[in-house]
Backbone as a ProteinNet text record, in pm:
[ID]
protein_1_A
[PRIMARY]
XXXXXXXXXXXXXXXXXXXXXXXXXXXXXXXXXXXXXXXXXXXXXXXXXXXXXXXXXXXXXXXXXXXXXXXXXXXXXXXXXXXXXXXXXXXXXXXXXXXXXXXXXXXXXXXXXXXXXXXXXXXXXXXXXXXXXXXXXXXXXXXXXXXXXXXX
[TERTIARY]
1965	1847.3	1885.5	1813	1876.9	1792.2	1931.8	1873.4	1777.6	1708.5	1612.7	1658.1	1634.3	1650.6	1531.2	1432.3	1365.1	1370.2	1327.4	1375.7	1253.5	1220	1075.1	1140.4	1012.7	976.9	876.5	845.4	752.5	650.8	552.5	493.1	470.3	570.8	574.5	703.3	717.3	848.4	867.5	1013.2	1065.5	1148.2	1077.9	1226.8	1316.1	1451.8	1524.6	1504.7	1426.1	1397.1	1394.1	1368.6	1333.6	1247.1	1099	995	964.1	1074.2	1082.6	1182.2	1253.4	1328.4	1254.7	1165.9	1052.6	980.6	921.2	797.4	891	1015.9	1113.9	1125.3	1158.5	1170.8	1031.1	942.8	774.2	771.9	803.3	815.4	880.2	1010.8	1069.8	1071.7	999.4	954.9	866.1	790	632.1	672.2	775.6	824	881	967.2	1011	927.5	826.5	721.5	631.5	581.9	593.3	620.4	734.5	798.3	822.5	868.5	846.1	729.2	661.7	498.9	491.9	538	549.1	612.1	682.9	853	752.9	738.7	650.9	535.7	471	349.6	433.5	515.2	571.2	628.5	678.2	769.3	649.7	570.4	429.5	408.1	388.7	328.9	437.9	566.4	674.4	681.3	657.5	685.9	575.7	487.6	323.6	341.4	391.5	404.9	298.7	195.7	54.2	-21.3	-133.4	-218.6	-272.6	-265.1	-322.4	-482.4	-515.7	-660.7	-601.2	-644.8	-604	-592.5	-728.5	-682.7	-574	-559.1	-437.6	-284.6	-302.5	-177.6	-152.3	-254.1	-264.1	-196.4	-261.4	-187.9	-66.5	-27.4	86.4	181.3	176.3	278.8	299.6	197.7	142.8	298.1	368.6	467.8	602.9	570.1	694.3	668.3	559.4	499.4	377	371.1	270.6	116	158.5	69.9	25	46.8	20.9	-210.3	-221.5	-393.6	-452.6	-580.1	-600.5	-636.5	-674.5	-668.2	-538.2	-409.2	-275.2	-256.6	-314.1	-290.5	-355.8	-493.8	-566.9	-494.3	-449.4	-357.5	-219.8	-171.6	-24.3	-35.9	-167.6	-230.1	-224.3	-304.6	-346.6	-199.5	-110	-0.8	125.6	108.8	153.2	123.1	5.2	-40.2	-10.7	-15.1	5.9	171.6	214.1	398.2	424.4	303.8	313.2	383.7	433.2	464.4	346.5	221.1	146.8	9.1	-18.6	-164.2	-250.7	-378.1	-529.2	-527.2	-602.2	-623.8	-808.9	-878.2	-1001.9	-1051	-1116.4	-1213.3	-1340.4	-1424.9	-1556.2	-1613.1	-1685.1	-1760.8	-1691.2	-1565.1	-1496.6	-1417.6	-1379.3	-1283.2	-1149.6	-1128.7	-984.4	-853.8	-800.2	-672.1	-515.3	-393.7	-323.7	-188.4	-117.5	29	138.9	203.9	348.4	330.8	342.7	334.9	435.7	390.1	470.9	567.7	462.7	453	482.6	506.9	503.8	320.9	307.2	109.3	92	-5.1	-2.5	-233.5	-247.2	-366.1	-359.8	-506.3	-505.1	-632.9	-539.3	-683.7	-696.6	-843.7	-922.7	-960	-917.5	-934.7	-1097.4	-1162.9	-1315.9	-1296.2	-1198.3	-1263.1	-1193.2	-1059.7	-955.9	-992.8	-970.1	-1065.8	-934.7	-848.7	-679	-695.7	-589.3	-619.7	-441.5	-390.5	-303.7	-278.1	-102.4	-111.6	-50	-74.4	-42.7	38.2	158.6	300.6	197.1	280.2	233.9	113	120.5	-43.8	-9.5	-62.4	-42.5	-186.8	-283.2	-418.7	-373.6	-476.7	-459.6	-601	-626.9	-770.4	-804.2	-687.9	-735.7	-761	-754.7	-800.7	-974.2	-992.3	-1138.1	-1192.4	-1152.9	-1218.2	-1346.3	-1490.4	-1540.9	-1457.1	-1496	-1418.5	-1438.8	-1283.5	-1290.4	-1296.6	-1292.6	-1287.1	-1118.5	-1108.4	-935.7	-936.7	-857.8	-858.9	-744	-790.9	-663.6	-614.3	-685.5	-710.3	-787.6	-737.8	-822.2	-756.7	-828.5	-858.9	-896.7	-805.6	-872.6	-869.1	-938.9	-888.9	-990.8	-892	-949.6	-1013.8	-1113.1	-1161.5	-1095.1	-1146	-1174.1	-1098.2	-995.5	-966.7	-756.4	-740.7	-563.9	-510.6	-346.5	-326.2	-346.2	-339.8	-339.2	-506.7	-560.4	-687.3	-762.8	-716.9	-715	-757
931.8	885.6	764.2	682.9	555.6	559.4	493.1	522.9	417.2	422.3	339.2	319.9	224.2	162.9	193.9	278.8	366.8	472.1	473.8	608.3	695.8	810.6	795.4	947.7	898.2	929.8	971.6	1125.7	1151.9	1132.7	1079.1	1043.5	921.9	820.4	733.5	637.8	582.4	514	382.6	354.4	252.6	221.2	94.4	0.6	-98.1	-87.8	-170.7	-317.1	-390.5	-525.8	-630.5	-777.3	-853.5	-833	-831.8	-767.7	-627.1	-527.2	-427.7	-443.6	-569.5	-589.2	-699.2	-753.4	-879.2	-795.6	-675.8	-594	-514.6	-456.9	-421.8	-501.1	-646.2	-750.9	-750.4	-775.6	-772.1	-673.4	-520	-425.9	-456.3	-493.8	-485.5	-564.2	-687.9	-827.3	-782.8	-699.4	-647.1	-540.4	-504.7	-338.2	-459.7	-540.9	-632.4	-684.9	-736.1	-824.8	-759.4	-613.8	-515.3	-441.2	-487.6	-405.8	-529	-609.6	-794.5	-787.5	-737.3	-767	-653.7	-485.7	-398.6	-432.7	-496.9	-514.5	-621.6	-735.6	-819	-763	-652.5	-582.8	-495.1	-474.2	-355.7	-461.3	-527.2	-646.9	-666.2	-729.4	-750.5	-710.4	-592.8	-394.1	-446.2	-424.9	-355.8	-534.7	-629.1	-715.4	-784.2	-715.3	-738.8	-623.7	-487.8	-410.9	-348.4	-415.6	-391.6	-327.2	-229.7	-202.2	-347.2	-299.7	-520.1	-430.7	-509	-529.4	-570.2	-565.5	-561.7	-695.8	-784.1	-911	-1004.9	-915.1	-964	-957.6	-853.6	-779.4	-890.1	-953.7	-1041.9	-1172.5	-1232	-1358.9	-1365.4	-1259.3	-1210	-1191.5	-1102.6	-1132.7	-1220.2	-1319.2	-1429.9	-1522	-1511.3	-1619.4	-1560.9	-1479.8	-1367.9	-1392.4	-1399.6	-1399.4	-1456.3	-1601.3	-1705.6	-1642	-1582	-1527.6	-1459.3	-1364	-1212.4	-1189.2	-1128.4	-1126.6	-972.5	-1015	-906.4	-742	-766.2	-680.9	-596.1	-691.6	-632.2	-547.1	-581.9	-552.1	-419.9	-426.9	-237.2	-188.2	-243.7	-58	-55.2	-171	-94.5	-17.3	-51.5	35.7	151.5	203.9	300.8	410.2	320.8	395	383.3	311.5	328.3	479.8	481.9	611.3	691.4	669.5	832.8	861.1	775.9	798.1	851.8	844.2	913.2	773.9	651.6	539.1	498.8	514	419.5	512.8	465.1	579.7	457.9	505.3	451.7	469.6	337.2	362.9	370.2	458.3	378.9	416.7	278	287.3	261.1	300.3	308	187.9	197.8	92.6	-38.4	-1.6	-83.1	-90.2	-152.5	-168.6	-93.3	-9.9	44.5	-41.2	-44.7	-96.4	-39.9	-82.5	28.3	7.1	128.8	113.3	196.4	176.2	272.7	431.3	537.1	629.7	725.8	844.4	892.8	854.7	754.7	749.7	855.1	856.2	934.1	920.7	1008.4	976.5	910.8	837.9	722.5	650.5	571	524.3	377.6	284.8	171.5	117.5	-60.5	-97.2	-213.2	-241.2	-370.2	-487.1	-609.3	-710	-771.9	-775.7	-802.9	-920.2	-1034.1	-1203.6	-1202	-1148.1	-1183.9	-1100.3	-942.7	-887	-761	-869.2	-749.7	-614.6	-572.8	-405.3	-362.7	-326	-316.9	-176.6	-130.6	-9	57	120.2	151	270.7	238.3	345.8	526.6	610.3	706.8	756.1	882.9	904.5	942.2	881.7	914.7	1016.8	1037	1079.4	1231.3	1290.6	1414.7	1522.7	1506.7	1563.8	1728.3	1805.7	1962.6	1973.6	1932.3	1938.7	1911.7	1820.5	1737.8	1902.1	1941.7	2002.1	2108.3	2162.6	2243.2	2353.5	2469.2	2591.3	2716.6	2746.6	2791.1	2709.2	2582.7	2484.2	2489.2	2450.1	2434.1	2288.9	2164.5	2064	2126.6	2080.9	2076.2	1971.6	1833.1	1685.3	1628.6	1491.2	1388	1252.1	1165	1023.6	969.6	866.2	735.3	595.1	526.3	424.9	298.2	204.8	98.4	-27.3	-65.7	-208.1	-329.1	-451.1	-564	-677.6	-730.5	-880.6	-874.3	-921	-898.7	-1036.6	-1048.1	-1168.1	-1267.2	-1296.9	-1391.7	-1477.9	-1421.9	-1448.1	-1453.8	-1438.7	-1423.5	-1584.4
5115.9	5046.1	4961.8	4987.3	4921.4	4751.6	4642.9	4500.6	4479.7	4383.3	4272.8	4176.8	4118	3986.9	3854.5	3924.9	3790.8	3742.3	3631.9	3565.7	3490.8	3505.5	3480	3361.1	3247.6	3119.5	3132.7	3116.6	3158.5	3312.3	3309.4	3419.2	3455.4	3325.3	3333.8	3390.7	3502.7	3584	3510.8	3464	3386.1	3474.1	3529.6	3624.1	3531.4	3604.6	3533.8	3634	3575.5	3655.4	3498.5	3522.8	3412.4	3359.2	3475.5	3357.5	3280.6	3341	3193.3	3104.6	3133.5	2977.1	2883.3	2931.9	2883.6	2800.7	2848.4	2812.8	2661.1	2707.5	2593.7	2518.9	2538.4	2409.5	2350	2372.6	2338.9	2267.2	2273.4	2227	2089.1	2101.8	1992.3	1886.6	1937.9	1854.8	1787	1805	1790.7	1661.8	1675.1	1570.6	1460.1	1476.1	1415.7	1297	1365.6	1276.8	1202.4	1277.6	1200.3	1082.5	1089.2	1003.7	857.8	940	804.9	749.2	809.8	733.4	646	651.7	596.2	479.6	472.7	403.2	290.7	346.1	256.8	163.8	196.6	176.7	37.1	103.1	23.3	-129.9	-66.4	-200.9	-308	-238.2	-280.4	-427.1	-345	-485.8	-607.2	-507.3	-636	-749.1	-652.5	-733.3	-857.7	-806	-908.3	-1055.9	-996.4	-1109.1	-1173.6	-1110.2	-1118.4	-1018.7	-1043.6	-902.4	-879.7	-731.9	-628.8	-549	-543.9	-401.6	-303.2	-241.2	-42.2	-49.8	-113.8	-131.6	-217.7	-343.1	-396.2	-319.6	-279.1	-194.8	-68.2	19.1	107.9	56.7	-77.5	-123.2	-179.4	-208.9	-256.1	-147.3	-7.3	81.1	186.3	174.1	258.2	211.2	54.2	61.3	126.6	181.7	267	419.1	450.6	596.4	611.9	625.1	594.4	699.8	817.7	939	896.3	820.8	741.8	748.2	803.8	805.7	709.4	683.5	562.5	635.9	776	883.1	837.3	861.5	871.2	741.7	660.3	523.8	477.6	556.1	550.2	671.6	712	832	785.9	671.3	604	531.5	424.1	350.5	387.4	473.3	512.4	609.7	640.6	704.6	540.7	442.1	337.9	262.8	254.8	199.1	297.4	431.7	505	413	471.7	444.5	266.9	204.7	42.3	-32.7	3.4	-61.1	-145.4	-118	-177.8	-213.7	-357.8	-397.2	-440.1	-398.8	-458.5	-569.2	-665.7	-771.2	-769.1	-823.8	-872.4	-975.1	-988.4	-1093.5	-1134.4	-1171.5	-1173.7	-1142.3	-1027.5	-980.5	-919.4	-884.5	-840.3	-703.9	-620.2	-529.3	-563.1	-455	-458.4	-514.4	-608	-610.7	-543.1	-530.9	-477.6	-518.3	-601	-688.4	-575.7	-621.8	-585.5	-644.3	-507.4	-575.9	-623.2	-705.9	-715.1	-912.6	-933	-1091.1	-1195.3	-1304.2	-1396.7	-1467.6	-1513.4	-1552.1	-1659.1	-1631.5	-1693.7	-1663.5	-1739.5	-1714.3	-1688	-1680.2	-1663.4	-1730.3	-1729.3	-1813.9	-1744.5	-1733.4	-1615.9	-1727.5	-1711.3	-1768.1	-1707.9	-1794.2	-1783.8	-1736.2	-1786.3	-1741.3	-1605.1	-1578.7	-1481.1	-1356.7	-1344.5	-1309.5	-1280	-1305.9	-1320.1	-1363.5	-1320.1	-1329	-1375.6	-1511.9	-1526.3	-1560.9	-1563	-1616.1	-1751.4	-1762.2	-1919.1	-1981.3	-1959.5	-1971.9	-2026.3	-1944.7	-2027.1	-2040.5	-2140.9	-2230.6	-2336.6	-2459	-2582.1	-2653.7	-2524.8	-2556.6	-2563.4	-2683.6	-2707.3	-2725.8	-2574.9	-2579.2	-2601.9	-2606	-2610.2	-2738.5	-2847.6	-2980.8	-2972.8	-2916.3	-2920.4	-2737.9	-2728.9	-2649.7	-2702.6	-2647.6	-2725.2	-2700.7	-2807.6	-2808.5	-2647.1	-2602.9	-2518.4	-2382.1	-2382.7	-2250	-2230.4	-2127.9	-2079.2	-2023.6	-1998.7	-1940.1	-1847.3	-1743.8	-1619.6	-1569.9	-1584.7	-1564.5	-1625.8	-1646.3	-1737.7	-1677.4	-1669.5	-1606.4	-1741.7	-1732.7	-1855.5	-1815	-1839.5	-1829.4	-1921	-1967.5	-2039.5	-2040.4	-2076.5	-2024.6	-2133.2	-2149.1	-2203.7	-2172.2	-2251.2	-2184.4	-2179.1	-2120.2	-2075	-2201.1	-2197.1	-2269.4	-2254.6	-2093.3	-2023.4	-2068.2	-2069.7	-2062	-2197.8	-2262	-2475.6	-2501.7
[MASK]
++++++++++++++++++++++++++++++++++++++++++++++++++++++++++++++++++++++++++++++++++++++++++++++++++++++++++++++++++++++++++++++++++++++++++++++++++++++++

């Protein structure tokens, strides 16, 4: 019986010819750029320090990967958060922002003119005193408005 040069994966036959090592390079160029754009996305977050918008997050890793599209930027998102790297922030009446997760707790405050969304070490709030009698808090969300320094 004379041999072949494929090898099948499943139900699927992989010849060793040029065009399945073309289709392999394509493959791996593709995981590559991938993964640069991840990498940029990711620099992005950690290097803002701040929760970003999909659009901040875009102009921000655009100087890492000039191609970078805002498309690319909601499915890192979204495979960011699967992987537990990355949490939603929101806030009332607003567009999702998105930090590094896995924080210590902490709140944020939205700059009215800029439109920034920063965060704010910690909680120094001490709400079970102010509770009525017999309530329990299990969670509490805060967060602050008005104007950042920048913008003073």
């Amino acid at each position: 019986m004379p041999q072949s040069n494929a090898f099948t994966s499943g139900s699927t036959a992989l010849r060793d010819t040029p065009e399945a090592d073309q289709g392999s390079t394509l493959s791996n160029a593709a995981a590559v750029r991938n993964t640069r754009q991840k990498e940029a996305i990711r620099a992005a977050i950690l290097a803002a320090g701040r929760p970003l918008s999909p659009e901040e997050i875009l102009q921000a890793a655009q100087r890492g990967v000039r191609t970078l599209s805002l498309a690319t930027v909601y499915r890192n998102i979204a495979s960011l958060q699967r992987d537990g790297w990355l949490q939603a922030v929101t806030l009332p009446g607003m567009p999702a922002r998105y930090e590094v997760a896995g924080k210590a707790h902490h709140h944020h405050f939205h700059c009215n003119e800029c439109g920034k969304v920063y965060e704010m070490e910690g909680c120094g709030f001490e709400f079970h005193a102010k509770l009525p009698q017999g309530f329990t808090a299990t969670a509490h969300e805060l967060f602050l408005s008005g104007r950042c320094a920048a913008c003073h």
